[in-house]
C-alpha positions as CSV (number, residue, x, y, z in Angstrom):
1,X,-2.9,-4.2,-19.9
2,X,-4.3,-1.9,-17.1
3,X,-1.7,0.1,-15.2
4,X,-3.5,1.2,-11.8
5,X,-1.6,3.3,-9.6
6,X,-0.1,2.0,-6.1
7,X,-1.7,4.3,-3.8
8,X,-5.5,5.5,-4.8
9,X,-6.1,8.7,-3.2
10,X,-8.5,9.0,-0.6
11,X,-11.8,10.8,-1.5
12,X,-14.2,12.3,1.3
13,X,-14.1,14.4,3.9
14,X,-13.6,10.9,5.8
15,X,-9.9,11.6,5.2
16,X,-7.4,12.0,8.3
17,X,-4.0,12.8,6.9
18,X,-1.0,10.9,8.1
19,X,2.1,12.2,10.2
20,X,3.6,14.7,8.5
21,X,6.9,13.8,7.1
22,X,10.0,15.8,8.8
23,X,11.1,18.7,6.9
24,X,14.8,18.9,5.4
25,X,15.9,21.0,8.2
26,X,14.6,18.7,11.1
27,X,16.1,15.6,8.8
28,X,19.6,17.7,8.3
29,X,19.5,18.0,11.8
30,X,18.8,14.3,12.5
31,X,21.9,13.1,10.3
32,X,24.2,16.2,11.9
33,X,23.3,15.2,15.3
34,X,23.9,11.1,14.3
35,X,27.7,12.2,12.6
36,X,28.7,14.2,15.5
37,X,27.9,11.5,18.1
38,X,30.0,9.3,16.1
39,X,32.8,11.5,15.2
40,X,36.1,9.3,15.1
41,X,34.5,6.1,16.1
42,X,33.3,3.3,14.1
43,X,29.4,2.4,13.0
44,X,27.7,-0.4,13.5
45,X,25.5,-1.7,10.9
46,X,22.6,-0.3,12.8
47,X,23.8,3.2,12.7
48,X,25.0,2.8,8.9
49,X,21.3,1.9,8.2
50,X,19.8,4.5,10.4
51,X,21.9,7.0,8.3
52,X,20.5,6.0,5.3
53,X,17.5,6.1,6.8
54,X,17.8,9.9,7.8
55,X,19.5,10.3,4.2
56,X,16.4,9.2,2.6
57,X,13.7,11.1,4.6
58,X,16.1,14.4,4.0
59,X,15.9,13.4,0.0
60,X,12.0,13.4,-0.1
61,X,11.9,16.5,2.2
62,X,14.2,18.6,0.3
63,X,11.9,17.2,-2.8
64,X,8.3,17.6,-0.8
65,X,7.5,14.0,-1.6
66,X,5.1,12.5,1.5
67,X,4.6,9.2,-0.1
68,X,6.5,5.5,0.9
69,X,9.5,6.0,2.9
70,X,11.1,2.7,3.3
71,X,12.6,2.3,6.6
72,X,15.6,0.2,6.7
73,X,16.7,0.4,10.7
């Protein structure tokens, strides 16, 4: 069995990197801003997810990982 990984990196100058992924402090300040406009009120499923959403790009910031960032909203 051949294991191959998901993602070959590109070779060559050919290369234009993607977006760059937010940093923790720009993602911290994403999920801050998200709670404090909800304060005392209820979510809707669509903020729930976008909160994970911000939760998850804060992870791989604070963890420097650029790769697959599943968004769920």
């Amino acid at each position: 069995m051949v294991l191959t990984p998901r993602h070959t990196p590109p070779v060559g100058p050919s290369h234009t990197p993607g977006p760059t992924p937010p940093s923790a402090a720009e993602a911290n300040e994403a999920i801050r801003a998200l709670v404090d406009a909800r304060a005392g009120q209820d979510w809707s499923s669509v903020e729930s997810a976008a909160y994970e959403v911000l939760l998850i790009k804060w992870a791989a910031a604070t963890r420097g990982v650029a790769g697959d960032i599943i968004e769920a909203a």
